[in-house]
C-alpha angles and dihedrals in degrees: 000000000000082000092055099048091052087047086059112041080046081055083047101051088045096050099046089049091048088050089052099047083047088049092041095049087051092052092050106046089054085059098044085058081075126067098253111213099183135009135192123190104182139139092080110206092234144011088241086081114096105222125051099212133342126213130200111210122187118247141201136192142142079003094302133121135224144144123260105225111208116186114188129208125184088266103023159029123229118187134207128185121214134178111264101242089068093056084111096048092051094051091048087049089048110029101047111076099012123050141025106216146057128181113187126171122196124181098281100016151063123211125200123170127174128188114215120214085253080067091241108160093226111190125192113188117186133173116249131154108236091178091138083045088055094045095050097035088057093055104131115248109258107252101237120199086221102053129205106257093043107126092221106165095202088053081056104047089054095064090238096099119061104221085258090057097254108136117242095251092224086058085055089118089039094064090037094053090046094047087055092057085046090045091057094050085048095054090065099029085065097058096072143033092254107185102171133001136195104216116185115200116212117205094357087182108176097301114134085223100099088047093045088047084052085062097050096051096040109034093029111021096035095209127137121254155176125200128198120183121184129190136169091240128072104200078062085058097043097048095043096049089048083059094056096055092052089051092046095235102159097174092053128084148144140235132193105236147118124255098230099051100036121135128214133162114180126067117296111208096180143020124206116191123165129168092353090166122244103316097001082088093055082046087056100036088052096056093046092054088045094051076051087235124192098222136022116185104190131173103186128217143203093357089201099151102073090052106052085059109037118127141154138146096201092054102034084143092075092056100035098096116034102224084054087051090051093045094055099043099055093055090047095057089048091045083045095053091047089049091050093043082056099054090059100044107282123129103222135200125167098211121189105255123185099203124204099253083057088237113184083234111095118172136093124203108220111189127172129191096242134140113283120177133249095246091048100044085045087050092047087049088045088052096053090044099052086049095061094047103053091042091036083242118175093190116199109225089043088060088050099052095040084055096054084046085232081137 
């Protein structure tokens, strides 16, 4: 007897989850009809189910359409992009047997459909208009340089890459900010057929950026490099050195040494320099436009110098109140080194960079060997000079270069 009664209620179990999954089929096929611009599956049945909600959001790029897929755990976010004609099979796969809830928006309707313990597939449709849904939902995907999908280690190892290549929602900022800095680099490197390219990388530290640059010339750009960081701590070197061997970058290694006194004897293409504190940048800078190189990245750092020396009598406001002092100072020695870069062939820009260590600092020096003429680098020189004289201002790399007789 006892056989029989768990047979039925078994039979009764089976046949009220084959009812719900028919029901629930019915109910979503009626909102896939419509395009569907945003979907929320959320109130999950037990605490057992990985994700707490998941959310489609409609796509477009290159003309093509897809969902955004969003699955969120307690601590992150993981993506995943389909095609939109499977938008029905994925809610089937995540809704019936895990949540209780969906919540969808089209252009001229909301959808809002609740399961009951019973397991009853309840739906509500209602008319609204989603135009600004559908406005904000249809913003074309920026177009990275470093793509989800790519398997980039350092990305990895950051923590801002998944192992499948999807970024960690909260290190969203992170891989922005990392694609900009790749982005500026990009901006020169396409102007010409580069082939191969001698980088030096002043004051490497421990940032993933030189390895993550080593991606971009070698695995997008395809061009041939070689890659020298130098720090003041070996540990730094070690460590760094240890990385490139995992990775496999043959082309990219480290060497303990100090920007002003490094010695190198074969063509620089390019200089990296970022956070080189106070001087340490001139020092770079220097070498860069001695080794004649055709391109200097630099994000300065504790511009000290300046304001240890500023002084004027006609613009004692300036140096009234000390943040304003710093401030300016700081402004001054980065206007001071474009100008100077100027004066010996090199087409400047100070451009607003938000770094990945989130420094205060934010501005990248972007220089490029190019012709400048003879009045424009006279009037660069005329400005610095007139600088230092009204702020009573000895600028390093001014010194170095007047030294060299390079101005």
């Amino acid at each position: 007897m006892i056989y029989i009664i768990i047979l039925l209620k078994y039979i009764e179990i089976n046949y009220k989850v084959c009812c719900k999954m028919e029901e629930l089929k019915k109910v979503i096929d009626e909102i896939i009809n419509d395009e569907i611009i945003k979907l929320v599956i959320s109130n999950k049945l037990n605490n057992n189910i990985e994700y707490n909600k998941i959310t489609f959001v409609l796509k477009e790029n290159n003309n093509k359409k897809y969902y955004q897929i969003e699955k969120y755990t307690d601590k992150q976010v993981f993506h995943e992009n389909v095609d939109i004609n499977i938008l029905g099979e994925k809610l089937l796969e995540y809704v019936s047997s895990n949540y209780k809830q969906i919540s969808a928006w089209s252009s001229n309707n909301t959808f809002d459909v609740k399961i009951s313990k019973k397991g009853k597939v309840l739906l509500s449709k209602k008319k609204s208009d989603n135009a600004k849904l559908v406005n904000k939902s249809h913003n074309k995907e920026k177009n990275y340089i470093l793509k989800e999908g790519m398997i980039i280690e350092p990305l990895i190892d950051l923590g801002i890459f998944t192992k499948e290549g999807k970024v960690i929602n909260s290190k969203y900022d992170k891989y922005k900010q990392i694609n900009r800095f790749v982005e500026i680099i990009d901006d020169e490197i396409k102007k010409n057929d580069y082939t191969d390219l001698t980088i030096l990388d002043f004051g490497c530290g421990k940032s993933y950026l030189t390895f993550v640059l080593y991606y971009y010339f070698v695995e997008i750009k395809k061009i041939n490099v070689k890659m020298i960081g130098l720090d003041l701590k070996a540990d730094v070197i070690k460590k760094c050195n240890d990385i490139a061997k995992r990775y496999k970058y043959d082309n990219l290694h480290f060497e303990l040494g100090d920007i002003n006194g490094f010695k190198y004897n074969n063509k620089v293409d390019m200089v990296i320099t970022l956070h080189a504190c106070d001087t340490a940048t001139d020092y770079a800078l220097y070498n860069a436009i001695k080794w004649n190189a055709k391109m200097i990245f630099s994000v300065p750092c504790c511009q000290h110098e300046f304001n240890h020396q500023i002084k004027t009598n006609s613009l004692s406001i300036l140096t009234k109140y000390g943040i304003v002092q710093e401030r300016i100072s700081a402004l001054m020695t980065d206007s001071v080194r474009a100008n100077l870069l100027e004066c010996v062939g090199y087409k400047t820009q100070l451009l607003e960079f938000i770094d990945i260590a989130h420094s205060p600092k934010n501005i990248l020096i972007r220089a490029s060997k190019d012709h400048v003429s003879k009045d424009k680098k006279q009037k660069a020189l005329a400005e610095v000079i007139n600088l230092m004289k009204q702020f009573n201002l000895s600028p390093t790399l001014y010194k170095l270069l007047k030294d060299d007789t390079l101005i």
